[in-house]
C-alpha positions in Angstrom: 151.4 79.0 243.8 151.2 77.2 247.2 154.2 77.1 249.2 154.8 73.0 249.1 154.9 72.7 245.4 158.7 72.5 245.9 158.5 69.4 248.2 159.3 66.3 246.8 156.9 63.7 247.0 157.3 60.8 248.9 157.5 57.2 247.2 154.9 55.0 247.4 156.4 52.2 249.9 157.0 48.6 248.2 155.0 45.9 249.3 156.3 44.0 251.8 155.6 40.8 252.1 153.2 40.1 255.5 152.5 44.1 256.0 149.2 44.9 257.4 147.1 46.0 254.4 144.0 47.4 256.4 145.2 50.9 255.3 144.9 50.4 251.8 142.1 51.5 249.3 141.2 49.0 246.7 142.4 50.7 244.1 145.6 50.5 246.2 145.2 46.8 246.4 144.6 46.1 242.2 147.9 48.6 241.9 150.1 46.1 244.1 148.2 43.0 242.6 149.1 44.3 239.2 152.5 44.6 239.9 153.2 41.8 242.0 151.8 39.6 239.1 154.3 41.1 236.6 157.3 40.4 238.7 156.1 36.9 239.0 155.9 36.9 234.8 159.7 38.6 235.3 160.8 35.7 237.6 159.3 32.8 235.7 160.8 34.2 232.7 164.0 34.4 234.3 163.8 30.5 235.6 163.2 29.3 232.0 166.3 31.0 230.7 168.3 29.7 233.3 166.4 26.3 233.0 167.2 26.5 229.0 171.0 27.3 229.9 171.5 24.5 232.2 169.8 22.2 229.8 172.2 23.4 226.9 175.3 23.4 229.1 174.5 20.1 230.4 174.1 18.9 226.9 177.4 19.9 225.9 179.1 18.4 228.4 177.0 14.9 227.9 178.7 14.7 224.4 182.4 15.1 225.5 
């Protein structure tokens, strides 16, 4: 049993948009590439609810 096993382990840092990626292995790289492309599927997906909610609501108030 080694002596650091109770450490906790650091968090891998986000990525920061503009940080120098020169220290990075390429595996690194398709990690952040992976995730960066699901949060832009999360933010897309959150601009066509909104989009379908202002279209509804403005709808509405059209007919009044």
């Amino acid at each position: 049993m080694a002596i650091f096993d109770d450490e906790p382990r650091k968090k891998p840092r986000p990525h920061e948009i503009g940080q120098d990626l020169s220290l990075l292995s390429v595996d690194e790289l398709s990690e952040r590439i992976a995730l960066l492309r699901d949060e832009i599927a999360r933010l897309e997906a959150e601009r066509a609810a909104k989009g379908t909610t202002k279209s509804a609501a403005e709808a509405l108030f059209r007919r009044g």
